[in-house]
C-alpha positions in Angstrom: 71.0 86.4 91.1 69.0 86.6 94.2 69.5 84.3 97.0 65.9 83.2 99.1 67.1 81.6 102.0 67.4 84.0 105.0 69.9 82.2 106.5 72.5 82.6 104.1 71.8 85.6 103.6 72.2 86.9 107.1 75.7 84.7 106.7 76.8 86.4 104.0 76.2 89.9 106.1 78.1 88.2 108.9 81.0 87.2 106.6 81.2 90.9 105.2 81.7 92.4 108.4 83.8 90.0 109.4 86.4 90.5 106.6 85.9 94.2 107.2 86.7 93.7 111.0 90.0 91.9 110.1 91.3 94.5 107.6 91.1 92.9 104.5 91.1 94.7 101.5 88.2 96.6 100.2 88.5 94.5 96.9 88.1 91.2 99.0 85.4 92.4 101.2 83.7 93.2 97.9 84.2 90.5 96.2 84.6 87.5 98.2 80.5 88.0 99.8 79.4 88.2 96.2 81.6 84.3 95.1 79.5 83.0 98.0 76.5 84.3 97.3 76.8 82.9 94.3 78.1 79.5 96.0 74.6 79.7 98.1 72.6 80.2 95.4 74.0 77.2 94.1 72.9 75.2 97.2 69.2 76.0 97.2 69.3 75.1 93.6 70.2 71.4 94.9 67.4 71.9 97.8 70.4 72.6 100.2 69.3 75.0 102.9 71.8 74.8 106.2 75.6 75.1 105.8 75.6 71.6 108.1 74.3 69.9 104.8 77.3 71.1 102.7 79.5 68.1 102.0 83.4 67.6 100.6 81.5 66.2 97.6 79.0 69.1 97.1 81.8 71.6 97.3 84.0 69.1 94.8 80.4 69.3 92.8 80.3 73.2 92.7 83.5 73.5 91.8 82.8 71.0 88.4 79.7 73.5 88.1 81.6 76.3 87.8 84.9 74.7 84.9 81.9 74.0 82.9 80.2 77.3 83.2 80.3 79.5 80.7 81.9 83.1 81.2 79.1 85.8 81.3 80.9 88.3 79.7 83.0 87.1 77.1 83.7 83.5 75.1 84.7 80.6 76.6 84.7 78.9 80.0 85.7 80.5 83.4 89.6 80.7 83.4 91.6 78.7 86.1 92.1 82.6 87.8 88.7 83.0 88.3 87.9 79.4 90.0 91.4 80.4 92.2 89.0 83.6 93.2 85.7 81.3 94.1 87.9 79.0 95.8 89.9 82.0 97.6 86.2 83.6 99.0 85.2 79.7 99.9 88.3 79.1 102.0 87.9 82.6 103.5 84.0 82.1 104.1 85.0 78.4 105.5 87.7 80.4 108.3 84.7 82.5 109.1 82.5 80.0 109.9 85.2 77.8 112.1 86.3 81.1 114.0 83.0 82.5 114.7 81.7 79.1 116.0 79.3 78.5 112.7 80.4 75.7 111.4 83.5 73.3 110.0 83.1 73.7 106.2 86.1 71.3 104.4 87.0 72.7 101.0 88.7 69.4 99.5 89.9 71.0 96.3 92.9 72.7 94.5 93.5 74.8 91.5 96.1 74.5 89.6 98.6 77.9 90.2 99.0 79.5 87.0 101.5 82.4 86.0 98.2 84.5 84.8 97.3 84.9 88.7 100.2 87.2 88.8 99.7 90.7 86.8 102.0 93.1 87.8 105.6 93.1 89.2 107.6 96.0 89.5 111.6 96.2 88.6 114.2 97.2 90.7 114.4 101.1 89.3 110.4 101.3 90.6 110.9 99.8 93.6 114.0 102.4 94.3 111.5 105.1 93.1 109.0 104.3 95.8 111.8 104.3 98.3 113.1 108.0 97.5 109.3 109.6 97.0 109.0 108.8 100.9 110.1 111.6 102.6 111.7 111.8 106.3 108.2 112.8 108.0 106.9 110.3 110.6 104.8 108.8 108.0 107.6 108.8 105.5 109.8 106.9 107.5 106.4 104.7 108.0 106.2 104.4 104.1 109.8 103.1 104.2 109.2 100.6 106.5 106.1 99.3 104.9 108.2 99.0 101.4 111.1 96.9 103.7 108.2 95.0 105.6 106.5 94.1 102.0 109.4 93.9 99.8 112.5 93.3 101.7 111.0 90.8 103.7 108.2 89.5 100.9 105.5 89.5 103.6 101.7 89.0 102.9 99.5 91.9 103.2 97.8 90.3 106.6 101.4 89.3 107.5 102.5 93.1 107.8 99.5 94.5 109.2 99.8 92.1 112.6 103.4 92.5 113.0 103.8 93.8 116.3 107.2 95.9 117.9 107.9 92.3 119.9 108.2 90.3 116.3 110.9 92.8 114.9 114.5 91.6 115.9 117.3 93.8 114.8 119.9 92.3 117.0 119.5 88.9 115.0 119.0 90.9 111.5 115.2 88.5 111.5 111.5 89.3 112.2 109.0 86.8 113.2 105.9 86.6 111.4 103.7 85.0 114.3 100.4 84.6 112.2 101.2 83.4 108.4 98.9 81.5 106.0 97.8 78.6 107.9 99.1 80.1 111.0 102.5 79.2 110.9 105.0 80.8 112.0 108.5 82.1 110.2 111.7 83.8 110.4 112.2 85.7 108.1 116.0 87.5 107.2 116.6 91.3 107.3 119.5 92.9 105.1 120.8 95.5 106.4 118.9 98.2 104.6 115.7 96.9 105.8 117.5 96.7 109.5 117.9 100.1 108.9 114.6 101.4 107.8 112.4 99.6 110.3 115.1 101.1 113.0 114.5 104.6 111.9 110.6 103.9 111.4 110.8 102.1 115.4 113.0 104.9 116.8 111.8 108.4 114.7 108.4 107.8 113.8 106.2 105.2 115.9 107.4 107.2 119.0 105.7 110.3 117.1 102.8 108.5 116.2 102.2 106.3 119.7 102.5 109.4 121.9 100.3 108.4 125.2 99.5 105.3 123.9 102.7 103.2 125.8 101.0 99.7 125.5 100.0 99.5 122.1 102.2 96.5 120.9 101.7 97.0 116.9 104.3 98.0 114.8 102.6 99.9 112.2 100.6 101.9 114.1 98.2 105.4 112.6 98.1 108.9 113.4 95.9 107.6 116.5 98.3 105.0 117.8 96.2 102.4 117.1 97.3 99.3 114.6 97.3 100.6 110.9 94.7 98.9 108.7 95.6 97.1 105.5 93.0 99.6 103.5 95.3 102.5 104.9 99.0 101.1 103.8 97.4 100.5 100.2 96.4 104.1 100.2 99.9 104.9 101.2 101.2 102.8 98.8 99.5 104.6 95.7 100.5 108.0 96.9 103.7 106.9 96.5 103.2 105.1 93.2 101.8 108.7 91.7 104.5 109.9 93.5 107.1 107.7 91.4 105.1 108.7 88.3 104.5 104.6 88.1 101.2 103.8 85.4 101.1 99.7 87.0 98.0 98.8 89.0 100.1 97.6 92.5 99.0 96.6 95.7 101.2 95.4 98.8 101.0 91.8 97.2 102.9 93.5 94.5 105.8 94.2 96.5 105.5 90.6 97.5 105.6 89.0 94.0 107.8 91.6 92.9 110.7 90.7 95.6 110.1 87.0 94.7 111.2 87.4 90.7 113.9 89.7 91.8 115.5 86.9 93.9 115.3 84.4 91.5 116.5 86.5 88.8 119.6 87.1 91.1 120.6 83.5 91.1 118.9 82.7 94.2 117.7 78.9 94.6 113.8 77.9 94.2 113.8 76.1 97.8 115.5 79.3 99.7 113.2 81.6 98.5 110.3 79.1 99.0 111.6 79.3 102.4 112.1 82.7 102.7 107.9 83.5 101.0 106.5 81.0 103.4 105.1 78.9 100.9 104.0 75.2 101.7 105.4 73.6 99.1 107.8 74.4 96.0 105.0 74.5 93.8 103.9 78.1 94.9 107.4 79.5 94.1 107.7 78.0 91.0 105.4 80.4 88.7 108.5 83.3 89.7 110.6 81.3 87.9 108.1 81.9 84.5 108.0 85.0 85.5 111.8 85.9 86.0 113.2 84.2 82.4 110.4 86.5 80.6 111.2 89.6 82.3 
């Protein structure tokens, strides 16, 4: 599929780079250019050649376009996972548009959340294996506050990544996350062990790795100073999953989901640990609860 327009194509350049600017994850800077590419070449079928001309309807249109498309690869039609991915890039690709001064593109429709968007969660033993791989080196200590950042605190990848030394609040056992889907802001509880972890990261490593660079205000920071990228902490991440000897395909959302089931599992109610996620509604929390009476 092979879009004509030069317009969208030098967007969907623009909308690479600028996924790969913000750290996003090299799956999503893949993947999410190629949903709207396939989006655009959607338009010019309908004769629609500027992003002004997009309408609530048209998008509302593509979207009945694509629950009646049939799957390339295998029987059937597209599964609810896949439209959540088209809508994902859209709403990404939409934020793109609005920051960079392209555009206001509304993206009027939902998809149903299904328990199939979640594929891996890890149980308590793993999550204590990735703990005790990480060793005390400044980028242990690192590794062991990314695993309290992602799991004790159930942050989102983009969450974690723009934490900065100012948001982490030890005296009050809390963290703010400043810049959360839909940019709302949180508190979000620390138990003790996390207190601990991201003390010992803060007090024994980041020192380490910010040597000469006294300003920089993020928390996770790389062997340069500089913030740590979200493609870097996933690569940390699997060294420590090979570490573990764990077989699951993980990423940090893992640690995310994974934290969520565990909660529930422990008795803890739907609407505190909707609170605790970040999530909008109950809605969002409540595919855990499928998940946590199966495993």
């Amino acid at each position: 599929m092979e879009i004509k327009n030069n317009i969208y194509k030098t967007l969907e350049n623009g909308f690479k780079s600028w996924l790969q600017t913000l750290g996003y994850a090299k799956t999503t800077i893949k993947g999410s250019p190629a949903l709207v590419k396939e989006f655009f070449f959607f338009l010019e079928q309908k004769q629609i050649f500027s992003i002004e001309k997009v309408t609530a309807q048209l998008i509302k249109a593509y979207f009945i376009y694509l629950s009646r498309r049939r799957h390339s690869k295998k029987p059937g039609a597209l599964s609810n996972n896949t439209l959540r991915n088209n809508l994902g890039a859209l709403r990404r690709f939409a934020k793109y548009l609005r920051e960079t001064g392209q555009g206001n593109m509304e993206i009027p429709v939902t998809i149903p959340v299904g328990y199939q968007g979640i594929k891996t969660i890890l149980t308590k033993q793993e999550i204590k294996q990735l703990y005790q791989v990480a060793d005390q080196t400044a980028l242990g200590l690192r590794d062991k506050a990314m695993l309290s950042v992602y799991y004790g605190c159930g942050l989102r990848r983009n969450e974690g990544i723009n934490l900065d030394v100012a948001d982490i609040q030890p005296d009050a056992n809390k963290l703010l996350v400043r810049k959360g889907k839909g940019y709302k802001e949180r508190f979000v509880p620390m138990t003790q062990a996390v207190k601990t972890g991201l003390e010992n990261y803060l007090v024994h490593a980041r020192t380490i790795l910010t040597a000469g660079k006294a300003d920089e205000t993020a928390f996770f920071v790389n062997v340069k100073g500089t913030r740590l990228s979200g493609n870097m902490m996933y690569e940390r991440l699997q060294q420590l999953k090979e570490k573990a000897g764990i077989i699951k395909d993980i990423g940090l959302h893992t640690l995310r989901h994974s934290i969520a089931t565990h909660l529930l599992k422990d008795g803890m109610k739907i609407e505190m640990v909707s609170r605790f996620l970040g999530h909008s509604s109950l809605g969002s929390t409540q595919v855990y609860t499928h998940i946590a009476n199966e495993t």
